[in-house]
N, C-alpha and C positions, 0 to 999 in steps of 0.2 A: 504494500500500500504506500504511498508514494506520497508526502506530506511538503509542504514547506511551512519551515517552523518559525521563519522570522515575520510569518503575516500574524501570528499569534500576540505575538510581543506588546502592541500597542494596546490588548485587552488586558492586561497583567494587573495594572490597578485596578479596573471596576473589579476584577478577579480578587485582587486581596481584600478590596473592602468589602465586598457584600461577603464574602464565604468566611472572612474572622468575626462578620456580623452577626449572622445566620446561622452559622453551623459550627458551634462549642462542643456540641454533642452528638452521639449518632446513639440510638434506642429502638431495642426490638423487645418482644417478650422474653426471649434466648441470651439478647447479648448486648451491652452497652459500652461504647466506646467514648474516653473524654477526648477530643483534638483539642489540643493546646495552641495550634496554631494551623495556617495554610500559609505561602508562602509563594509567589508568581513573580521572581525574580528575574528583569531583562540580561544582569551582566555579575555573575560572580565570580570573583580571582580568588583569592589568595585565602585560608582562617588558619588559624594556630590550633594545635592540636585540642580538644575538648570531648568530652563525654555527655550524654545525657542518663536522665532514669528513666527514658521512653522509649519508642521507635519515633523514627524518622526517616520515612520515604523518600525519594527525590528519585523523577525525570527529570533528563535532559534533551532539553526541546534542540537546543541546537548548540555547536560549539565542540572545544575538546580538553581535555586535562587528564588528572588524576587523581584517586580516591585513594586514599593511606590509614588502612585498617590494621591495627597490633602491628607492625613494621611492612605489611603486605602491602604492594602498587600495585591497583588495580586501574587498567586505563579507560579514562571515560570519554566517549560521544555523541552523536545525534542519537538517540533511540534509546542509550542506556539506561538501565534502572536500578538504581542502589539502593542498598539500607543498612540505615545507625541503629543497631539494638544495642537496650538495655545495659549500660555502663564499660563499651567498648569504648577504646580510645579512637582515634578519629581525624580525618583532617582532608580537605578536598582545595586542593592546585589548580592552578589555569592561567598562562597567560594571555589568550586573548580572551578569555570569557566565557564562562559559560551561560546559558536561558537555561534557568531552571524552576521548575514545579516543583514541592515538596508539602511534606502534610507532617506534623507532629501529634503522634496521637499515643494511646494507653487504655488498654483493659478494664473496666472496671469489675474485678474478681467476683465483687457481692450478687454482682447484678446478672452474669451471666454462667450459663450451664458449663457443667461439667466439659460436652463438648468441644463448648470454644475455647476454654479455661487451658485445657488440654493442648487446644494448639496453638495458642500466644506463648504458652509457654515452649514449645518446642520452637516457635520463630524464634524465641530473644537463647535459646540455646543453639541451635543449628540451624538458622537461617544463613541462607546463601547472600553475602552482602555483595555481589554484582550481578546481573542478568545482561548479557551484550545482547545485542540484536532483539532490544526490547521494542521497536517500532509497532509489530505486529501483534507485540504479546498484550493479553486482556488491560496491567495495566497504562500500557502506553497507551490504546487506544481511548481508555476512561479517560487520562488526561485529558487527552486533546478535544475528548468530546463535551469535556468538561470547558475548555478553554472556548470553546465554539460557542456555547451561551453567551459567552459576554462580546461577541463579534458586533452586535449591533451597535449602533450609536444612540439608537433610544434607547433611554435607562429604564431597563422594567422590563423588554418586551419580551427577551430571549428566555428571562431564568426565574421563571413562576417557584416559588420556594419548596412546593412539593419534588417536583423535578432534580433540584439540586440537592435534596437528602436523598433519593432515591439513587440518584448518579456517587454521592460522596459516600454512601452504605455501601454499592457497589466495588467503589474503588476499594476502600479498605478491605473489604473480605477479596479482591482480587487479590490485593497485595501478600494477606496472609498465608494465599494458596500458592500462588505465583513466587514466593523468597522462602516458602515454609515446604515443610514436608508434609503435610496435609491434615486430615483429621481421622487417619486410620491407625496411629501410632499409641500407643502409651505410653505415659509419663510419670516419672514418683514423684508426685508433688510433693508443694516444702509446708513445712511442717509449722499451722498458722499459729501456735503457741509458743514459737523460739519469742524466749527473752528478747533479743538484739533486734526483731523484728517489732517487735512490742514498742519497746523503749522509743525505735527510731518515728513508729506513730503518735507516740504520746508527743516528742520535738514535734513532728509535721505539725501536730494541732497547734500545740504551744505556737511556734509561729504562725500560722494564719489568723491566729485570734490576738492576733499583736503585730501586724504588720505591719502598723502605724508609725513602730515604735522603734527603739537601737535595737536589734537585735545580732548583738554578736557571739560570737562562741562561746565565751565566759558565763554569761548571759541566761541559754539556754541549757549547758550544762550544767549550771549550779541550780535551775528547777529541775533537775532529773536528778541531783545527787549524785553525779558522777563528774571525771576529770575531763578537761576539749580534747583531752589526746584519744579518752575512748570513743565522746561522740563522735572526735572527725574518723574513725573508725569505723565506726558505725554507719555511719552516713555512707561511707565507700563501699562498706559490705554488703547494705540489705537496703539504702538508696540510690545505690549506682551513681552516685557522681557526688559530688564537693557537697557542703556546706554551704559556702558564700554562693554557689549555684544554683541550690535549689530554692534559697531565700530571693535570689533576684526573680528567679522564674514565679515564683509568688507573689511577689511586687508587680512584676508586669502586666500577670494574669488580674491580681486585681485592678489596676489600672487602667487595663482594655475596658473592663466590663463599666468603671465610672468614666471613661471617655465614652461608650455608645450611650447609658442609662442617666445619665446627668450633664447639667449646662455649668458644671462647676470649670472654675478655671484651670489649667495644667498644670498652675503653680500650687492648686491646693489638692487637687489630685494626687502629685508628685510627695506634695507632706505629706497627705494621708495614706501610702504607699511607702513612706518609709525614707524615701528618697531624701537623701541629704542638701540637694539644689536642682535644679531646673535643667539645668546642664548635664548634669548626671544621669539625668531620670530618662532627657532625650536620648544620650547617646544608649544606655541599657537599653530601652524601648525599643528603638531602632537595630541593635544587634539581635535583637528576640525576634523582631516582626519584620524585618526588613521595608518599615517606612516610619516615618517620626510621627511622635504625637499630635501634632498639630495637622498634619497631611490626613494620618489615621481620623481625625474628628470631620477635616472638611468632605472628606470624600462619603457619610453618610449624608449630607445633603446635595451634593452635587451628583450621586448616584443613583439617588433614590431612598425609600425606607422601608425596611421587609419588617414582620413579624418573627421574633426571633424562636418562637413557641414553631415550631414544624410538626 
């Protein structure tokens, strides 16, 4: 099938704004998935090595480089399709640029069956992180058919919000079947009574119910009664990534939601998120979501305004 990917490009913002608008969440009776982010980026070069606690998808619409997984080079180009599981190290190269599509998303264990339980969890253990000659594969073709909603220049006309849960439900379980070994596998799950698993929930809460506020390692391990050396520990072990990581990504996630849900300014936004200046708060915002707060706010009235309930 035979694509040119650089007519895509000029849809990439109403792409990011309606879809980080819209779609936080994907929910079936079976199985519930949180996205943390979507991501329709014209021109990516260069990041520093990093980890997440999630997956993160990514097509490449056009362009070429490399993906650098635990010391492995993996080469990437048009059609490719990668994935960042669950607390692998990480890092994607380019010098001229890559177009890329990506979705950050995460299981929610309570809410779904055994089944799917079963196979997130064999993605974030043996998921294949490159697929070459993803052009044709189910999910290069979601992409693109995804990107093809926002082709129009009337705002509204192409991506009725039903459409676009059903197309982003889609993708995700594309992705899970297409990087994962499937759902005919078994798995020995982990065991939901580990202490260190425990403990690391009790922080999660502690900070989101304080995100307003300093929260530094000191901080949060002296309400847990333990030393920063265990929780940053902890955090690596059974959070898959940093400390100061997972509190930014909490900041931000709150932040998105009082940039769509309130006419508050970024500068109180930014305090009540934790943020130490305005400056700050942009540049983290912008690393997480690949657009700035102020960009992220105009483009819900210059794009339109959906109901965020689907």
């Amino acid at each position: 099938m035979s694509i040119e990917p650089l007519s895509f490009i000029p849809s990439f913002r109403r792409a990011n704004s309606v879809m980080n608008r819209t779609l936080s969440c994907l929910k079936k009776p079976d199985l519930a998935v949180q996205i943390h982010y979507w991501g329709f980026m014209p021109r990516h070069f260069d990041n520093t090595e990093h980890k997440h606690s999630f997956f993160e998808a990514c097509y490449v619409l056009t362009g070429s480089g490399f993906y650098l997984e635990d010391h492995t080079k993996f080469p990437l180009q048009t059609g490719t399709l990668f994935l960042s599981r669950p607390g692998i190290p990480h890092r994607i190269l380019s010098k001229e640029g890559l177009a890329l599509c990506y979705v950050a998303f995460e299981p929610e264990e309570s809410a779904c069956s055994e089944l799917y339980t079963a196979a997130f969890e064999l993605l974030a253990k043996q998921g294949i992180p490159v697929l070459q000659e993803g052009t044709d594969q189910t999910p290069g073709l979601l992409w693109r058919s995804l990107l093809s909603l926002f082709a129009s220049s009337a705002a509204g006309a192409n991506y009725p919000p039903p459409m676009l849960h059903s197309l982003a439900e889609s993708l995700i379980l594309s992705i899970l079947t297409a990087h994962g070994p499937g759902f005919d596998h078994e798995t020995g799950g982990t065991d939901k009574n580990d202490e260190g698993a425990f403990m690391v929930h009790q922080a999660e809460l502690f900070i989101m119910d304080n995100l307003s506020e300093t929260l530094s390692l000191e901080r949060v391990a002296g309400h847990l009664h333990i030393t920063t050396r265990h929780l940053t520990r902890l955090f690596r072990n059974y959070g898959h990534q940093s400390f100061v990581h997972y509190v930014q990504e909490q900041r931000v996630q709150k932040a998105k939601n009082l940039i769509l849900n309130t006419d508050l300014q970024l500068k109180q936004i930014a305090a009540l998120c934790g943020f130490e200046s305005i400056h700050y708060f942009t540049r983290v915002f912008t690393t997480k979501l690949g657009v700035t707060p102020a960009r992220f706010r105009r483009s819900q009235f210059t794009e339109g305004r959906y109901d965020s309930d689907l």
